[in-house]
BALOBA-1460 file (C-alpha; in Angstrom, 3 decimals):
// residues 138
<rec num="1" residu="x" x="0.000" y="0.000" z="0.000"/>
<rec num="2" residu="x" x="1.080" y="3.276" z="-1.078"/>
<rec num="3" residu="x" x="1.500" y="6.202" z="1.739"/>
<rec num="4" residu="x" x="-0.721" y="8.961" z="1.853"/>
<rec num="5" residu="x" x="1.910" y="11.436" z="1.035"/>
<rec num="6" residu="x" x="2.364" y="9.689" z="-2.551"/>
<rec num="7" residu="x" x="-0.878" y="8.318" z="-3.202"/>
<rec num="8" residu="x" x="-2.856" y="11.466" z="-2.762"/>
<rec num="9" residu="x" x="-0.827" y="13.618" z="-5.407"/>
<rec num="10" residu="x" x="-0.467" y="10.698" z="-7.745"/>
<rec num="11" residu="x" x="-3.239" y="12.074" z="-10.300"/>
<rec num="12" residu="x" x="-1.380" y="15.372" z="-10.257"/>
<rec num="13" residu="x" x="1.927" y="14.181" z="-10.440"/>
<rec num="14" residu="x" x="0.465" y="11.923" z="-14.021"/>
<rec num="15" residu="x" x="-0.658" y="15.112" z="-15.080"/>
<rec num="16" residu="x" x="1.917" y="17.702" z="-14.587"/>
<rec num="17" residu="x" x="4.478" y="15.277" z="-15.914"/>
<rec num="18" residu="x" x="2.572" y="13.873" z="-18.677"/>
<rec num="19" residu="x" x="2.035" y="17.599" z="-19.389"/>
<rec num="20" residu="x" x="5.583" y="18.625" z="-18.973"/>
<rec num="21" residu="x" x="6.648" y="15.251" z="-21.594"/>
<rec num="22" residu="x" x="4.442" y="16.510" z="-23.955"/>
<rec num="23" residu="x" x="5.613" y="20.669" z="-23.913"/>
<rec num="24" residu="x" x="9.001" y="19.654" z="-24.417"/>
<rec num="25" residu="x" x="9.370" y="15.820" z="-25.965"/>
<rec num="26" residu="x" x="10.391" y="15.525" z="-29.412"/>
<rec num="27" residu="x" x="10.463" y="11.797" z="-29.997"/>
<rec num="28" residu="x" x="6.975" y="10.495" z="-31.037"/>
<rec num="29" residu="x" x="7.313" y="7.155" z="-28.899"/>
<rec num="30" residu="x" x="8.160" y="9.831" z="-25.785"/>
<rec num="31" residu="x" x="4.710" y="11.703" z="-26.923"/>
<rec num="32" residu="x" x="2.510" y="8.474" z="-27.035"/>
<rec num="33" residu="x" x="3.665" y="7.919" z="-23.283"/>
<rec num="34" residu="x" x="3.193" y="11.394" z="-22.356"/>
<rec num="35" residu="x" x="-0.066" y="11.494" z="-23.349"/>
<rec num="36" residu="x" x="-0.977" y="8.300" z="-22.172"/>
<rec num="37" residu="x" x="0.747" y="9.551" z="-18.819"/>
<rec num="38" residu="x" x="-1.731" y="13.017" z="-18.752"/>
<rec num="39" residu="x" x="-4.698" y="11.061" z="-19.890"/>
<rec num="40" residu="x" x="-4.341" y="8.048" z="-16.687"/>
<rec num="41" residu="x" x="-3.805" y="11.203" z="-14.389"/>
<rec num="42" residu="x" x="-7.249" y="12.357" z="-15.780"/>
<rec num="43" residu="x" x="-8.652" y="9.527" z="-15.929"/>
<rec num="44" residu="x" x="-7.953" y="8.607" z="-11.905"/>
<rec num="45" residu="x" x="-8.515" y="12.336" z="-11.221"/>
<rec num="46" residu="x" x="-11.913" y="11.711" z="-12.169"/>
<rec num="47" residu="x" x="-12.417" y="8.395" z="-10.397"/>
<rec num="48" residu="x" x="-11.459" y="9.696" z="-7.078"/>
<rec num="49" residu="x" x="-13.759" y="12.760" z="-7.342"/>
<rec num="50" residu="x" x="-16.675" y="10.735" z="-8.575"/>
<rec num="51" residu="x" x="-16.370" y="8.719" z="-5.501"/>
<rec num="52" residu="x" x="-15.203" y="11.231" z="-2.700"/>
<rec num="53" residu="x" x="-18.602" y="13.668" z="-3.828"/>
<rec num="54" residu="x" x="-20.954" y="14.365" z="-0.663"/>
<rec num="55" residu="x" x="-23.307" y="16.236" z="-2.505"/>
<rec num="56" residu="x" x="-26.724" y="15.604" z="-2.424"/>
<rec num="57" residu="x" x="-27.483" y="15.380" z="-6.624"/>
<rec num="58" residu="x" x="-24.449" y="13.229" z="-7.387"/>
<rec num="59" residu="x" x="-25.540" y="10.861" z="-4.416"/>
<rec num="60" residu="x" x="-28.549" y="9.917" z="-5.444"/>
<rec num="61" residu="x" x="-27.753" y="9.122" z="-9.262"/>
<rec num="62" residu="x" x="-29.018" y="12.784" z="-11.135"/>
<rec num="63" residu="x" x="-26.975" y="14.704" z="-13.612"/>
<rec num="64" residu="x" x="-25.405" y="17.215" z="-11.901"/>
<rec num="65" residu="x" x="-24.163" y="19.826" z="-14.699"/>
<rec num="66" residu="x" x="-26.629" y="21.866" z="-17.283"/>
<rec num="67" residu="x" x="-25.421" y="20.313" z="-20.492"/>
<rec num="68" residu="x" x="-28.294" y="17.655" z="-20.103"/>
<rec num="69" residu="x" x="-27.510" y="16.213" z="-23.609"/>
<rec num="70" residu="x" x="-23.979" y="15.711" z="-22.954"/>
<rec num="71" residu="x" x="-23.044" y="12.711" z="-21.101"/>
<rec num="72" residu="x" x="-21.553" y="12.765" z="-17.589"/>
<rec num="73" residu="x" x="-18.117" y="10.850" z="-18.348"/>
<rec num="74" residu="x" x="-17.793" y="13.759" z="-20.920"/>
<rec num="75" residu="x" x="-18.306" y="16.638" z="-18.966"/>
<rec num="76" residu="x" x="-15.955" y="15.048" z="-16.356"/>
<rec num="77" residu="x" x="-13.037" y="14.802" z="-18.497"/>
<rec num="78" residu="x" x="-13.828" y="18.266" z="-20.414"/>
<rec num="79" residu="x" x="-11.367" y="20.473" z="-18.246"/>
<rec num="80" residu="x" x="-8.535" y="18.315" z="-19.133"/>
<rec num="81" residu="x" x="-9.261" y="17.675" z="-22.698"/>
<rec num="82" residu="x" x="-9.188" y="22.027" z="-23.008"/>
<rec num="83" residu="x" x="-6.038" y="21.867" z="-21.434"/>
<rec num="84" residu="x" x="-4.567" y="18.871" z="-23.580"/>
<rec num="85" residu="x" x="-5.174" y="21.178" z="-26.582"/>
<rec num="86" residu="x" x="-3.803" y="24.095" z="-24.990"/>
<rec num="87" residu="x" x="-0.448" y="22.339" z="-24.398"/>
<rec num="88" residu="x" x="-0.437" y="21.474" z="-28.222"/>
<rec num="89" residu="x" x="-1.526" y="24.689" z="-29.238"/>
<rec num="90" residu="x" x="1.193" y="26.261" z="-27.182"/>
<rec num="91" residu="x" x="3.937" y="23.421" z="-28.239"/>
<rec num="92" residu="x" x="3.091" y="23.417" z="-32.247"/>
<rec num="93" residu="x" x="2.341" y="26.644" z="-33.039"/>
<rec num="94" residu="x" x="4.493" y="29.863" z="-33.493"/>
<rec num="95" residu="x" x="1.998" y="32.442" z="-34.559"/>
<rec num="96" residu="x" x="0.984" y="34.147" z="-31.391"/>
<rec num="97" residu="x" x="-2.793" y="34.290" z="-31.619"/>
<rec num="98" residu="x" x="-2.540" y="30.276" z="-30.884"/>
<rec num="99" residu="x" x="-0.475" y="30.793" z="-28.102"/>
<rec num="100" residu="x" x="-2.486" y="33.118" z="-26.480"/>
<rec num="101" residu="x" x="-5.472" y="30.689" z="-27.501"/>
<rec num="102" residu="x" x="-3.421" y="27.768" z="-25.826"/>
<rec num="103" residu="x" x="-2.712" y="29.804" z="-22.534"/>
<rec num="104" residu="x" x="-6.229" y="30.958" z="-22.162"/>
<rec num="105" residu="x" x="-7.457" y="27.237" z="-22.675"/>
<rec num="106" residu="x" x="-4.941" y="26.087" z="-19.685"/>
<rec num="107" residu="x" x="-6.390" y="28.802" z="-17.429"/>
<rec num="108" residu="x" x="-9.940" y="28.163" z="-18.145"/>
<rec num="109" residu="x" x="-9.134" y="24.452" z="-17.624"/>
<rec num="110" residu="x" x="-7.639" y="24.614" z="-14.160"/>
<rec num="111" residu="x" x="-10.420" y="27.407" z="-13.061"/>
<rec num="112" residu="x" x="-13.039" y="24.883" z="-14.182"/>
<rec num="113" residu="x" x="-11.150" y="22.274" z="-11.909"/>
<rec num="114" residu="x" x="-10.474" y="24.794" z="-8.912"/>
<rec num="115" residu="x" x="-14.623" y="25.333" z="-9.072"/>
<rec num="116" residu="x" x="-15.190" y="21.514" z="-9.344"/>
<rec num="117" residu="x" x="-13.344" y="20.710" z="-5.934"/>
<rec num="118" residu="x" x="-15.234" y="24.238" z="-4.415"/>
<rec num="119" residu="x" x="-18.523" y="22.966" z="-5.419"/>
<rec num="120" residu="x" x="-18.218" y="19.439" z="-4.696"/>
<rec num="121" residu="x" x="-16.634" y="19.891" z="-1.128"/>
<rec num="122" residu="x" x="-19.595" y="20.300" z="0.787"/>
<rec num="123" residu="x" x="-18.658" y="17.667" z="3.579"/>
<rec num="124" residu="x" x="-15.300" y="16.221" z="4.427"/>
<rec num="125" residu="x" x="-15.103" y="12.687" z="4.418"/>
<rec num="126" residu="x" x="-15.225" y="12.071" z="8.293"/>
<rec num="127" residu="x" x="-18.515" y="14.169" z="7.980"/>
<rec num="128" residu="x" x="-20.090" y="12.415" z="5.232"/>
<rec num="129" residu="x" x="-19.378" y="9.033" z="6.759"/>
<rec num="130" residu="x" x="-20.737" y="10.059" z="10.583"/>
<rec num="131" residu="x" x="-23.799" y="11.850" z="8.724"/>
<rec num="132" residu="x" x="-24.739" y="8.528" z="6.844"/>
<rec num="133" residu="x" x="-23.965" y="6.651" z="9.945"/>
<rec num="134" residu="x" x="-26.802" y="8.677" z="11.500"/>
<rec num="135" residu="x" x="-28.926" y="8.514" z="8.703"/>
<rec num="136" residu="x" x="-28.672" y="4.394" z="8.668"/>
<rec num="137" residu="x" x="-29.382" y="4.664" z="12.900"/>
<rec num="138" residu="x" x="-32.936" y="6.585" z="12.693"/>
């Protein structure tokens, strides 16, 4: 078993470096792991938030974001796909209304995330398991 000090930045640590691999790798084998690298940090970014949620919505099964038509395991992963193509724009392209393009999708992508954890932090986890605890007693 890993210790909390490693396995609670793991996702992060996929996605900066998988992130970092793919601003500055040239080879295309050393791009194929870098993306697969940023795309498991997603993917286990979005596992543990699916199952650490304490709001009420997500709890009980109901789509919990307005783009009804658009499927939940889409929305999820949205923030990282914006900054996937932001790291491309900003690594492939020379011409600077790209870059600027590329920059603005990062930022948008990690306020979308920073507004994610805000909003879905509404108990911590010792709360959420003493409140269902109750719940399950009367």
């Amino acid at each position: 078993m890993l210790p909390i000090l490693l396995y609670e930045p793991l996702p992060l640590i996929y996605l900066c470096g998988g992130a970092t691999l793919l601003a500055t790798g040239e080879n295309g084998l050393l791009l194929m792991s870098a993306s697969l690298f940023y795309w498991a940090g997603a993917l286990i970014w979005v596992i543990r938030s699916k199952n650490r949620r304490t709001d009420v919505l997500a709890s009980r099964g109901y789509p919990t974001h307005k783009f009804l038509l658009f499927p939940e395991s889409l929305y999820e992963f949205r923030p990282f796909f914006y900054s996937f193509v932001g790291i491309l724009l900003l690594r492939n392209t020379g011409q600077t209304i790209w870059l600027v393009t590329g920059a603005l999708l990062i930022l948008w992508a990690i306020y979308c995330l920073y507004r994610r954890s805000v909003n879905r932090r509404h108990l911590n986890r010792y709360q959420y398991k003493s409140a269902k605890l109750k719940t399950r007693l009367f």
